[in-house]
PATOR-831115 format. One record per atom (N, C-alpha, C, CB): z negated, x negated, y negated; residue in one letter. Coordinates in steps of 0.2 Angstrom, whole numbers, padded with zeros to 4 digits, always signed. Glycine has a CB too. Layout:
N
ZXYA ...
This chain:
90
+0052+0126+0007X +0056+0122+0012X +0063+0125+0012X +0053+0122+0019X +0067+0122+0012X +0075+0124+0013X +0079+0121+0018X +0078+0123+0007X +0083+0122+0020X +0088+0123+0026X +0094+0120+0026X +0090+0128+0027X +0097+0113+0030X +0103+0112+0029X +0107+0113+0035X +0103+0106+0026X +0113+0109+0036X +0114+0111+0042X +0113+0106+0049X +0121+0114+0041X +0107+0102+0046X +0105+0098+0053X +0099+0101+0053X +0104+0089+0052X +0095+0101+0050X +0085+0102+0052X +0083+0106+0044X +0080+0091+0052X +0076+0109+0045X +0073+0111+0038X +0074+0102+0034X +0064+0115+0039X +0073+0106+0030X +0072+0099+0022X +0066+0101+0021X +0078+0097+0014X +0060+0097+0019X +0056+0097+0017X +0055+0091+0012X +0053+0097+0022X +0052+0094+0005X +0050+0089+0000X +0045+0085+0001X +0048+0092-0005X +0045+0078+0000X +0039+0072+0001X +0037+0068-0006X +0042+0065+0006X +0032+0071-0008X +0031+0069-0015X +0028+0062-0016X +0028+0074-0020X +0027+0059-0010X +0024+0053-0008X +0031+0049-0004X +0018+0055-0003X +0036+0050-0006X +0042+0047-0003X +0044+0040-0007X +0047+0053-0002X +0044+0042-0013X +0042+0031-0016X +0039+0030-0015X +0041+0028-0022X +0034+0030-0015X +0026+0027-0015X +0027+0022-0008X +0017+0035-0014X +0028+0029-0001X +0028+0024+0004X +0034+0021+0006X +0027+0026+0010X +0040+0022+0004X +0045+0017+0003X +0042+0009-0001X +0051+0022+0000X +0041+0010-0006X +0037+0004-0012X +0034-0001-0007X +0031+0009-0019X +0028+0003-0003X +0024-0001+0001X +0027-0005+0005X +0020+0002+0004X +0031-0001+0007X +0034-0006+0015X +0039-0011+0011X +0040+0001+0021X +0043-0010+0006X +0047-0016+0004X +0044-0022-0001X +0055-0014+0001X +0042-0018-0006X +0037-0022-0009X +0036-0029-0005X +0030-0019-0008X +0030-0030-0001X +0028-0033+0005X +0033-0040+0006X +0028-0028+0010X +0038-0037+0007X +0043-0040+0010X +0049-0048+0005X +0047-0034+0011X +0046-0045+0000X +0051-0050-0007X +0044-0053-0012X +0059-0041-0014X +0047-0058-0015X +0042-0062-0018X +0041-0058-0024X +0043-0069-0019X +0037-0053-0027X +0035-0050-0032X +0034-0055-0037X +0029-0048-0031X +0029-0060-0035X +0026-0064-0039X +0032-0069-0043X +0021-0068-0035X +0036-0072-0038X +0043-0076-0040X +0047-0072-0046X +0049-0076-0033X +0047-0066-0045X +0053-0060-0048X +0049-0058-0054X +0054-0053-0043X +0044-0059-0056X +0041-0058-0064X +0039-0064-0067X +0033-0054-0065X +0041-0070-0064X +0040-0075-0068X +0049-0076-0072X +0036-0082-0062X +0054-0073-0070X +0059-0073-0070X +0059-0069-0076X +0063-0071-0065X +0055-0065-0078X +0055-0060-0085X +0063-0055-0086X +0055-0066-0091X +0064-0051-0080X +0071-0050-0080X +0070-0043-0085X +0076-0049-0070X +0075-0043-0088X +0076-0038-0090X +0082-0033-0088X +0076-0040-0096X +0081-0027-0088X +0087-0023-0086X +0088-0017-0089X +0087-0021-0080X +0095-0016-0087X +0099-0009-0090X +0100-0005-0085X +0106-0010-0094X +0097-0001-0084X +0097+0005-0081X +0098+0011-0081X +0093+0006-0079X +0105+0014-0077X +0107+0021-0080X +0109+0022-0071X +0115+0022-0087X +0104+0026-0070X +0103+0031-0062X +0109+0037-0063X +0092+0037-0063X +0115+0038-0069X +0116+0045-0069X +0113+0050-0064X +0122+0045-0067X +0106+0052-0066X +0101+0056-0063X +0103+0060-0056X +0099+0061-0069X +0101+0052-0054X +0104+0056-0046X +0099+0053-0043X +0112+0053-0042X +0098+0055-0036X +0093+0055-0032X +0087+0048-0032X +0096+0056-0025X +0092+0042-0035X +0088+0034-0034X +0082+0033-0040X +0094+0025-0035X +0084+0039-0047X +0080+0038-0051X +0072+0034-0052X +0080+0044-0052X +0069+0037-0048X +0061+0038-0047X +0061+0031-0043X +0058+0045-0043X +0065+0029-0040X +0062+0024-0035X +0066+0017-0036X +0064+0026-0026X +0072+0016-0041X +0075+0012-0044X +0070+0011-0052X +0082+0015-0045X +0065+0016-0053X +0063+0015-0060X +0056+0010-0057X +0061+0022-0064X +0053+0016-0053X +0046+0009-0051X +0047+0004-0047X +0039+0011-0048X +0052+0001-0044X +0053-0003-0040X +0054-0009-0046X +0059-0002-0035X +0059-0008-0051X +0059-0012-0057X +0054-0013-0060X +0062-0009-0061X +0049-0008-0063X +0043-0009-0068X +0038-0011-0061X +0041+0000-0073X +0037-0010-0056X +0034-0016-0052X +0035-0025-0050X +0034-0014-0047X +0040-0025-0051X +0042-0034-0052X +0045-0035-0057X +0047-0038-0047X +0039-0031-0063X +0039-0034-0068X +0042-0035-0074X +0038-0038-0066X +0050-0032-0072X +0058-0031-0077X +0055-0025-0080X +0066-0030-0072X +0058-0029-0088X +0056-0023-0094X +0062-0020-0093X +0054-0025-0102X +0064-0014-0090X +0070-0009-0090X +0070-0004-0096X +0070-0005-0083X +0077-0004-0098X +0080-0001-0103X +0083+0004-0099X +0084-0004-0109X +0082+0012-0098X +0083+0017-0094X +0085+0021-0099X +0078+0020-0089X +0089+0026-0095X +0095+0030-0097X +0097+0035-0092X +0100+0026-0097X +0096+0040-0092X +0100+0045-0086X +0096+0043-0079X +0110+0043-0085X +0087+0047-0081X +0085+0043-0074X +0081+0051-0074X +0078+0033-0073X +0083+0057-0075X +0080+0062-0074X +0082+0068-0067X +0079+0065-0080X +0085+0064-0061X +0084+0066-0057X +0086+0073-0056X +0080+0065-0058X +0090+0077-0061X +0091+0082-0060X +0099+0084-0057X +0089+0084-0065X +0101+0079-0054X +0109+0081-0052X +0115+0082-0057X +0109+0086-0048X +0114+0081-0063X +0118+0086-0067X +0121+0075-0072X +0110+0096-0074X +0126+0074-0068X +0130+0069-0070X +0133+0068-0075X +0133+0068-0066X +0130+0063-0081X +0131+0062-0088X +0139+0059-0087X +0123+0057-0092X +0142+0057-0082X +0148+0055-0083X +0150+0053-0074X +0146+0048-0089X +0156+0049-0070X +0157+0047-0065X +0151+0043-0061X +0162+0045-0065X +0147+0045-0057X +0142+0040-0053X +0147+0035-0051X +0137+0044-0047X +0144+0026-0053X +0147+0023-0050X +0146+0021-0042X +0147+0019-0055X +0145+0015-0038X +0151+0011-0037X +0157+0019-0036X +0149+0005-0029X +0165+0018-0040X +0169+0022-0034X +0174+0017-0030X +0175+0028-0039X +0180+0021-0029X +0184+0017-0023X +0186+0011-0029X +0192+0021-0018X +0187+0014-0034X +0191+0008-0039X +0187+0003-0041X +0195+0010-0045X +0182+0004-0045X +0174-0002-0046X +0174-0005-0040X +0165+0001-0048X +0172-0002-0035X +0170-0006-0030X +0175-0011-0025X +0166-0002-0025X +0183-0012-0027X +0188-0015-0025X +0184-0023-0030X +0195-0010-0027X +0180-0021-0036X +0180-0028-0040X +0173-0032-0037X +0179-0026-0049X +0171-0029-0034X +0165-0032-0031X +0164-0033-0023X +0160-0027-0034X +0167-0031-0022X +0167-0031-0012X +0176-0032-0009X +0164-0019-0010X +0173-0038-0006X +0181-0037-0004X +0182-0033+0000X +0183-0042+0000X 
């Protein structure tokens, strides 16, 4: 266990799983693999890795991954920044 400067942090190695459950539920699975989506996926191995990967490979999208190991160590600038996200968001 380690320490920040709100509360202890404690590791949940069941922290996708029950996140997965709860939205799962919520969105048409079934709708979303008949779509056959395919995706490009690069996590620059940051914290979404794990839960962006099976949320994908659960509705069914064959993902082409890249930079999904989670270890912090940022193969290039994590996107959205202030300048990308001016192209997308008013």
């Amino acid at each position: 266990m380690g320490y920040d400067k709100l509360h202890a942090v404690e590791y949940d190695s069941s922290a996708v799983e029950k996140h997965l459950k709860r939205v799962l539920p919520l969105i048409d699975v079934k709708a979303l693999r008949k779509r056959h989506f395919r995706v490009a996926l690069d996590c620059c191995n940051g914290a979404g890795s794990d839960l962006a990967l099976q949320f994908l490979e659960r509705i069914g999208a064959r993902v082409s991954a890249i930079h999904c190991e989670m270890n912090g160590l940022f193969p290039h600038n994590p996107e959205p920044t202030s300048t990308t996200s001016k192209n997308f968001c008013p």
